[in-house]
C-alpha positions in Angstrom: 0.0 0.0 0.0 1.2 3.5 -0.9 1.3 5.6 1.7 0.8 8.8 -0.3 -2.2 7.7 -1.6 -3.7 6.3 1.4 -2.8 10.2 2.9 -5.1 10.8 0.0 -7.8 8.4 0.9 -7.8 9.8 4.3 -7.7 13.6 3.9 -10.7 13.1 1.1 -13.0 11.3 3.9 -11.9 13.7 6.6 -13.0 16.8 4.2 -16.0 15.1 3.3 -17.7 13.8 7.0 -17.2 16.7 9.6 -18.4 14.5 12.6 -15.1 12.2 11.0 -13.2 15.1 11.2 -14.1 16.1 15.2 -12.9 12.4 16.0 -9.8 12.8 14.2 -9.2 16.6 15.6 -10.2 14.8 19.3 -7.9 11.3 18.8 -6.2 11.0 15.5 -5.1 7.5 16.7 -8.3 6.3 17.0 -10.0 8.0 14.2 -7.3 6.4 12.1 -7.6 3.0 13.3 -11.3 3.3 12.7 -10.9 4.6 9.1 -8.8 2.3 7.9 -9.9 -0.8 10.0 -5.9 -1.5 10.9 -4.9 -1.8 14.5 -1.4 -0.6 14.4 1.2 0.5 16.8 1.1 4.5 17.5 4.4 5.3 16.4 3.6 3.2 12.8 0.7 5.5 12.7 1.9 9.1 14.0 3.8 9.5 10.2 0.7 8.9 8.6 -1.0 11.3 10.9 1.6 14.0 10.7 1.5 13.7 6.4 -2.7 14.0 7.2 -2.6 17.0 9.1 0.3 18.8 6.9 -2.1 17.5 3.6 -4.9 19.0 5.5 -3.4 22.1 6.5 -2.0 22.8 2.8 -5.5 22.3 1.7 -6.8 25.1 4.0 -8.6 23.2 6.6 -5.3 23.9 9.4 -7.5 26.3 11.6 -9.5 23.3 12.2 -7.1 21.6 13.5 -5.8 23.7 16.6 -3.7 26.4 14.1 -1.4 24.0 12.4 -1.9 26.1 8.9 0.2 28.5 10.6 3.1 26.3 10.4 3.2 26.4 6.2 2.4 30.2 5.8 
C-alpha cells in the first residue's frame, strides 16, 4: 500500500464527513484506526498522521485543527 495515496484516501474522507473530522481533531489514533480498520502500533501510525494534518493544512482546513496552517504560511 502506498502511503501517499492512502494520505489521499484519508484527507478526502476527513474533508467530506465533519463529525469524522471532530474524532480525528479529538484522537487521531483512534480515528485512524477506525478509518482504515488496521490496528497498528502508534508510532507506525503518528507518520501517517503528521502527512494527514500537513495535507490538510496545505488544503486550507489547518485552523480546524488547533492552528497548524500557521506552520506552512
Amino acid at each position: 500500500m502506498e502511503i501517499k495515496a492512502k494520505v489521499e484516501e484519508i484527507v478526502a474522507k476527513l474533508q467530506a464527513n465533519p463529525a469524522l473530522m471532530k474524532a480525528f481533531q479529538a484522537n487521531p489514533i483512534k480515528a485512524l484506526e477506525q478509518m482504515t480498520g488496521l490496528d497498528l502500533p502508534d508510532e507506525q501510525l503518528q507518520p501517517v498522521i503528521t502527512a494527514v494534518k500537513a495535507k490538510l493544512a496545505a488544503s486550507g482546513l489547518g485552523e480546524k485543527l488547533g492552528g497548524l496552517g500557521g506552520l506552512f504560511q
